[in-house]
Backbone as XML, in Angstrom:
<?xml version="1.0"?>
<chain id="A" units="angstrom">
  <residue number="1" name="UNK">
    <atom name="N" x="-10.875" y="1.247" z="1.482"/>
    <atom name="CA" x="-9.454" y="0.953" z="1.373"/>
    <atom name="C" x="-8.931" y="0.388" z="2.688"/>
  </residue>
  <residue number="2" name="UNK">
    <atom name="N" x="-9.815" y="0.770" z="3.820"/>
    <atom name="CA" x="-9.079" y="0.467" z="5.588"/>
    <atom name="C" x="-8.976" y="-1.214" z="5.191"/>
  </residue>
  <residue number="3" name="UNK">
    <atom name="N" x="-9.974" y="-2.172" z="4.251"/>
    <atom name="CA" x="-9.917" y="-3.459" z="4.650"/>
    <atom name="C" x="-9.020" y="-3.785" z="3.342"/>
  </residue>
  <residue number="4" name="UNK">
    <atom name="N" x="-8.423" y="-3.419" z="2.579"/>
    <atom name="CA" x="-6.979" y="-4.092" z="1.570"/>
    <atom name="C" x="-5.823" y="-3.313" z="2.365"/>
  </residue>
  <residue number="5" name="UNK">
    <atom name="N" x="-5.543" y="-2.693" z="3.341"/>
    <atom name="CA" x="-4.164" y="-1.872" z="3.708"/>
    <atom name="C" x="-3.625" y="-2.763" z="4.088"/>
  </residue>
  <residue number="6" name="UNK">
    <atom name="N" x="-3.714" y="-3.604" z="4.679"/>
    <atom name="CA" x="-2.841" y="-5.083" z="5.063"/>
    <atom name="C" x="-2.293" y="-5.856" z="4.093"/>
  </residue>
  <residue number="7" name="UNK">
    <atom name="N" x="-2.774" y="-5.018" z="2.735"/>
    <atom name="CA" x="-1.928" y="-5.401" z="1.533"/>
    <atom name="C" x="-0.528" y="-4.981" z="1.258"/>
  </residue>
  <residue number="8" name="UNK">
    <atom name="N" x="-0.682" y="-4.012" z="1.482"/>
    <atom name="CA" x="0.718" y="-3.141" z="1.516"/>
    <atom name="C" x="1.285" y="-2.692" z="2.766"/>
  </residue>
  <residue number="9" name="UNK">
    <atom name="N" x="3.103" y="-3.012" z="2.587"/>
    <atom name="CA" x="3.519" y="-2.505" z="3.266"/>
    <atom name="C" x="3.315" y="-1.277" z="4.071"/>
  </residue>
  <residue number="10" name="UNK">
    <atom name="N" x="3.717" y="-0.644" z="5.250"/>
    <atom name="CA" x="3.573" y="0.711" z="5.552"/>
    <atom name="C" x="2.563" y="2.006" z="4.869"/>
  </residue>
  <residue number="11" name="UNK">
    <atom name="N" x="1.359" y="1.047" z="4.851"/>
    <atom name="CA" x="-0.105" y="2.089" z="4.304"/>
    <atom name="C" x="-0.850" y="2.065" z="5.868"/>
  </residue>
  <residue number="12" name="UNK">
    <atom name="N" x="-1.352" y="3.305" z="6.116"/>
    <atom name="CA" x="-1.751" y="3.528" z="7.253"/>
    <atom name="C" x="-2.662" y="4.487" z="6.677"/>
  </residue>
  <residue number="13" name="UNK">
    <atom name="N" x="-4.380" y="4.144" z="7.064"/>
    <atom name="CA" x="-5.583" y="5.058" z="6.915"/>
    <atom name="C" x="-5.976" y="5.412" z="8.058"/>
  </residue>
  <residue number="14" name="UNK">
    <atom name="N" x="-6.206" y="6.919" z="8.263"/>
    <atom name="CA" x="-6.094" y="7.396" z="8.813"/>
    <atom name="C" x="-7.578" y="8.647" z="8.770"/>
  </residue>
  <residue number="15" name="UNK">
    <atom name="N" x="-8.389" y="8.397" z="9.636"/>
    <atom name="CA" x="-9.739" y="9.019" z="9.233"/>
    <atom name="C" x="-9.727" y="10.542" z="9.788"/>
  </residue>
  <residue number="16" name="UNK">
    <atom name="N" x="-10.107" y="11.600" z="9.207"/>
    <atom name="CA" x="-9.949" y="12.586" z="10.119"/>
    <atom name="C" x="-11.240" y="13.622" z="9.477"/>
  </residue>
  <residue number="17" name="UNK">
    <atom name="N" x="-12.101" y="14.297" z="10.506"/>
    <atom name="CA" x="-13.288" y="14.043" z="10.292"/>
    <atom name="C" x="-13.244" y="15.856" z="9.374"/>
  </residue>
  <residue number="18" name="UNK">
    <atom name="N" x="-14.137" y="16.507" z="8.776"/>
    <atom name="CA" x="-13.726" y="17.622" z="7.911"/>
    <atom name="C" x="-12.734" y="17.567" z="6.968"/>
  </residue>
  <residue number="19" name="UNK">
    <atom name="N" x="-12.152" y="16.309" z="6.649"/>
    <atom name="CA" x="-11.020" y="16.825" z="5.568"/>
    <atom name="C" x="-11.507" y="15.988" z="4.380"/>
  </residue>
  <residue number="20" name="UNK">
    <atom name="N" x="-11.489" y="16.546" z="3.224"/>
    <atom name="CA" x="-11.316" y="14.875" z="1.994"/>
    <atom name="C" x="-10.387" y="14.129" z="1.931"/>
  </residue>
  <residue number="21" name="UNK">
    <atom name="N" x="-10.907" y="13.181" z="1.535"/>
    <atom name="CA" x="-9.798" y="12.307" z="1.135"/>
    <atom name="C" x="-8.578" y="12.436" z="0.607"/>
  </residue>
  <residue number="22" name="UNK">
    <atom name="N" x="-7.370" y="11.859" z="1.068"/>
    <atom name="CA" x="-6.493" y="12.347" z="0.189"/>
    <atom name="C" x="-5.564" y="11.174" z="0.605"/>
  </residue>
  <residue number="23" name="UNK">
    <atom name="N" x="-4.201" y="11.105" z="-0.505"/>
    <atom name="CA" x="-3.368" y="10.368" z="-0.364"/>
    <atom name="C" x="-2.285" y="10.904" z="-0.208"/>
  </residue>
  <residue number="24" name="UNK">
    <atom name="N" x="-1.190" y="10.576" z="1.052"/>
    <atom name="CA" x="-0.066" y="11.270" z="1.530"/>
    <atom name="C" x="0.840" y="10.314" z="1.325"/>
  </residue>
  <residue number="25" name="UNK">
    <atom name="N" x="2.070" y="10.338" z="0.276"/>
    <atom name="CA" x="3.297" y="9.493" z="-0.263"/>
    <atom name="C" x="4.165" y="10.202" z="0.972"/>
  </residue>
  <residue number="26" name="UNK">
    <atom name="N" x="5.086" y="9.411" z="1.757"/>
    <atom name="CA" x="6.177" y="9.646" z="2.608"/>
    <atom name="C" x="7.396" y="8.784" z="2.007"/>
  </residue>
  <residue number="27" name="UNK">
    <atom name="N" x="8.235" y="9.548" z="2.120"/>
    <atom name="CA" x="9.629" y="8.932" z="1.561"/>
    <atom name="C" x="10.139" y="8.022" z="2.872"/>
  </residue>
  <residue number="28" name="UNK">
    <atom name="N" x="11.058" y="7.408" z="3.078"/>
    <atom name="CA" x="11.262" y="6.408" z="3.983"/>
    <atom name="C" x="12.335" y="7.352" z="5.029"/>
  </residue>
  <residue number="29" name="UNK">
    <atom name="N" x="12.370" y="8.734" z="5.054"/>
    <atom name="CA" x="12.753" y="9.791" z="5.853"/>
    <atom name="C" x="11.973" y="10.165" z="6.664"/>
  </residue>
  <residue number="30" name="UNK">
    <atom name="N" x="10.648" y="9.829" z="6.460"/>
    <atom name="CA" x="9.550" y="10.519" z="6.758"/>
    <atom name="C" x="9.106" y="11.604" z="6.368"/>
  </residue>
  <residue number="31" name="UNK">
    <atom name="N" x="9.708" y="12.251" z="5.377"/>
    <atom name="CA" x="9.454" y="13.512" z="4.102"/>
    <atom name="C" x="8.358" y="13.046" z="3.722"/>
  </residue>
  <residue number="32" name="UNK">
    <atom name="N" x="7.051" y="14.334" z="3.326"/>
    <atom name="CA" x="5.872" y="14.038" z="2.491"/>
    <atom name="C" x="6.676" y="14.438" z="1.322"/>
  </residue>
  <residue number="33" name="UNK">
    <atom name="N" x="6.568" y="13.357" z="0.347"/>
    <atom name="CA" x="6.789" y="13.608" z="-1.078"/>
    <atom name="C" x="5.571" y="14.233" z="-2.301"/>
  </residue>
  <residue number="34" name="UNK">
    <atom name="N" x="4.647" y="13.688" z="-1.746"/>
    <atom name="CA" x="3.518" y="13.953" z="-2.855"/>
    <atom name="C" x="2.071" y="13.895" z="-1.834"/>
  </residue>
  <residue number="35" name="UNK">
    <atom name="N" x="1.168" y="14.622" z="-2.397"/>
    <atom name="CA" x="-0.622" y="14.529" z="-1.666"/>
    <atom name="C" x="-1.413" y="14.762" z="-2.679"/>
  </residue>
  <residue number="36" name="UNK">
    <atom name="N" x="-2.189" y="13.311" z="-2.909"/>
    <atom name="CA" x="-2.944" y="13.398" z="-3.935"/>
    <atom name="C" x="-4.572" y="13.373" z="-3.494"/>
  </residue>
  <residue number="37" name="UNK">
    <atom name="N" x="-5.345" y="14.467" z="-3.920"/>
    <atom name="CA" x="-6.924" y="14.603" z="-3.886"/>
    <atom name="C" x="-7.553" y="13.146" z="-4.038"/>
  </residue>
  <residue number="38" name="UNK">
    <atom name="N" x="-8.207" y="11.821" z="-3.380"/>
    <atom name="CA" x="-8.522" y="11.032" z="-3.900"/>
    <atom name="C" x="-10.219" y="10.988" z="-3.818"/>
  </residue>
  <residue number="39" name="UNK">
    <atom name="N" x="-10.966" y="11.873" z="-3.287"/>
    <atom name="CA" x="-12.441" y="12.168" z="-3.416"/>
    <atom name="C" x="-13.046" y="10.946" z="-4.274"/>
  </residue>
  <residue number="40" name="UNK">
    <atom name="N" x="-12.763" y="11.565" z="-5.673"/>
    <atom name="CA" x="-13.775" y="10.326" z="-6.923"/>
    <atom name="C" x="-12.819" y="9.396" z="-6.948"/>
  </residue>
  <residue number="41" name="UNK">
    <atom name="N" x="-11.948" y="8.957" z="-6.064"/>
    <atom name="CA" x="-11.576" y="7.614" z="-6.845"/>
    <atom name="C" x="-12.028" y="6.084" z="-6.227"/>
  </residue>
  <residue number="42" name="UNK">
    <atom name="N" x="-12.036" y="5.308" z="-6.897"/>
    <atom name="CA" x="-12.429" y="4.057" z="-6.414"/>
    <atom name="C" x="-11.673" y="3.312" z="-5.432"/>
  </residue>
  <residue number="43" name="UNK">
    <atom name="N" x="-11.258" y="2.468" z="-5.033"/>
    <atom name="CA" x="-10.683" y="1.353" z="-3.853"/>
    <atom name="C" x="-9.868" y="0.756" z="-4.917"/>
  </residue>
  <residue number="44" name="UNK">
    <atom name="N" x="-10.143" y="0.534" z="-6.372"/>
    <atom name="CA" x="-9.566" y="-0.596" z="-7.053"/>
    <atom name="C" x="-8.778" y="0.541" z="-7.675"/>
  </residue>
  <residue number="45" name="UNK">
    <atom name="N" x="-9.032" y="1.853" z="-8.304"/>
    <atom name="CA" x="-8.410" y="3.247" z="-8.700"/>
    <atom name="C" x="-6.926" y="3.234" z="-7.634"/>
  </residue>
  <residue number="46" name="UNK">
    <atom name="N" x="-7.611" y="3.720" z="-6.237"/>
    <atom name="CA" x="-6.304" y="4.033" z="-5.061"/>
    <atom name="C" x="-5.420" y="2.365" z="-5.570"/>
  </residue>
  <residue number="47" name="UNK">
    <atom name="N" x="-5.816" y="1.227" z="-5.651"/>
    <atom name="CA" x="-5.047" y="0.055" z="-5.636"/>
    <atom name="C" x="-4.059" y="0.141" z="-6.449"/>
  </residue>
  <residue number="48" name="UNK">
    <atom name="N" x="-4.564" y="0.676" z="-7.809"/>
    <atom name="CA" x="-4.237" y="0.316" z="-9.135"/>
    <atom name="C" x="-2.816" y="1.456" z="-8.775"/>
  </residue>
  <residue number="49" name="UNK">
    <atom name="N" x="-3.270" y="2.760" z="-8.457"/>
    <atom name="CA" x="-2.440" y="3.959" z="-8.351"/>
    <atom name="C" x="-1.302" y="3.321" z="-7.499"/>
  </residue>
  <residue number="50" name="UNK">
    <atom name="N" x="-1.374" y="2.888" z="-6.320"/>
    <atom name="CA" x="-0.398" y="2.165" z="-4.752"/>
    <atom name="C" x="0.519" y="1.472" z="-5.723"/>
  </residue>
  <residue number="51" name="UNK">
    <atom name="N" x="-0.199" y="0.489" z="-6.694"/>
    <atom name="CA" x="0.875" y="-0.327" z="-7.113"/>
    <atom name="C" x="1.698" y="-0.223" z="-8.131"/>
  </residue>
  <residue number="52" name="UNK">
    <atom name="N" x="1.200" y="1.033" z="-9.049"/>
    <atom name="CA" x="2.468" y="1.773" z="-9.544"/>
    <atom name="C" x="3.298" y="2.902" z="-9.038"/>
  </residue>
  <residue number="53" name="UNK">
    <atom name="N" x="2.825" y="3.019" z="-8.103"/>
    <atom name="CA" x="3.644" y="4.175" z="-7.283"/>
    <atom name="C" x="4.564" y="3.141" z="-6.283"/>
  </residue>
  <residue number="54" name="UNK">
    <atom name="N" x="4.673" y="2.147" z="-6.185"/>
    <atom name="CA" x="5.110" y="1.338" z="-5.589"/>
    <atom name="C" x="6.352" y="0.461" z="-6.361"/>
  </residue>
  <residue number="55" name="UNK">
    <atom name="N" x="5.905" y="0.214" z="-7.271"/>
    <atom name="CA" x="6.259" y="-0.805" z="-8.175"/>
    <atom name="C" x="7.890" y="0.327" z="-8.887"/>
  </residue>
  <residue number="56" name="UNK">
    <atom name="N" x="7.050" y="1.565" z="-9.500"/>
    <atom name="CA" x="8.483" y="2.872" z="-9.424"/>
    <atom name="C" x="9.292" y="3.277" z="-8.501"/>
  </residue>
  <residue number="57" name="UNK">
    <atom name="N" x="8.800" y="3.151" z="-7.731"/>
    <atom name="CA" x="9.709" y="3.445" z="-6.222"/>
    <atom name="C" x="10.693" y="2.160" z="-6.168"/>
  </residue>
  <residue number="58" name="UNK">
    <atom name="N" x="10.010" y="1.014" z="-6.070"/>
    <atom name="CA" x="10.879" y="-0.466" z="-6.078"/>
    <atom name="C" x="12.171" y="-0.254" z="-7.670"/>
  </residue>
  <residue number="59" name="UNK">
    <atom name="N" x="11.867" y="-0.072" z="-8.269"/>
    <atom name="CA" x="12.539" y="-0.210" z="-9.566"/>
    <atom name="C" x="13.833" y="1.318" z="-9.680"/>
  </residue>
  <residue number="60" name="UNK">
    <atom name="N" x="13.417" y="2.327" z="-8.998"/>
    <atom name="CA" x="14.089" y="3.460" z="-8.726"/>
    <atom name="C" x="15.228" y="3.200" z="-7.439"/>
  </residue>
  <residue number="61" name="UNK">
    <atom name="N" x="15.006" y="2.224" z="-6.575"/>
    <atom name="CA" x="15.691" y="1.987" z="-5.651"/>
    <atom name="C" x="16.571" y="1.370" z="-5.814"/>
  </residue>
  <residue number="62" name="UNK">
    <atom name="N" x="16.341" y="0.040" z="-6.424"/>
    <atom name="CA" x="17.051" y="-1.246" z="-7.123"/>
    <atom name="C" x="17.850" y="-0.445" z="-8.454"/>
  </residue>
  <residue number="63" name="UNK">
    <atom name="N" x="18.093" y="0.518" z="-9.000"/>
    <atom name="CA" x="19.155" y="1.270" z="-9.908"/>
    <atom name="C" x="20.362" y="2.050" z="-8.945"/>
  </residue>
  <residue number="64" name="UNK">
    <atom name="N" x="19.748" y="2.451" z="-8.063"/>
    <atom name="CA" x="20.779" y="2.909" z="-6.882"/>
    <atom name="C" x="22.187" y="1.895" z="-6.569"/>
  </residue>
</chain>
């Protein structure tokens, strides 16, 4: 995933050695909103996931 993060805005990988994988959603407060286990998932899985978690966030904002 370190070589598509330049896809998305404000995605930052971050290696840290003993832990699994995981995915940390931050609200634009800097609040962790959500941490998801990503162990079995694929690069195109995390993609697929980024861009609907992205795509809801965009569409949740724009109703505001």
């Amino acid at each position: 995933m370190e070589n598509r993060a330049s896809e998305y805005d404000n995605l930052e990988v971050v290696y840290r050695q003993g832990q699994k994988p995981r995915l940390v959603l931050v609200d634009e407060e800097g609040d962790v909103g959500e941490t998801l286990p990503i162990g079995g998932w694929t690069e195109d899985t995390i993609a697929e996931y980024l861009a609907d978690a992205i795509g809801a966030a965009a569409a949740a904002k724009d109703e505001l």
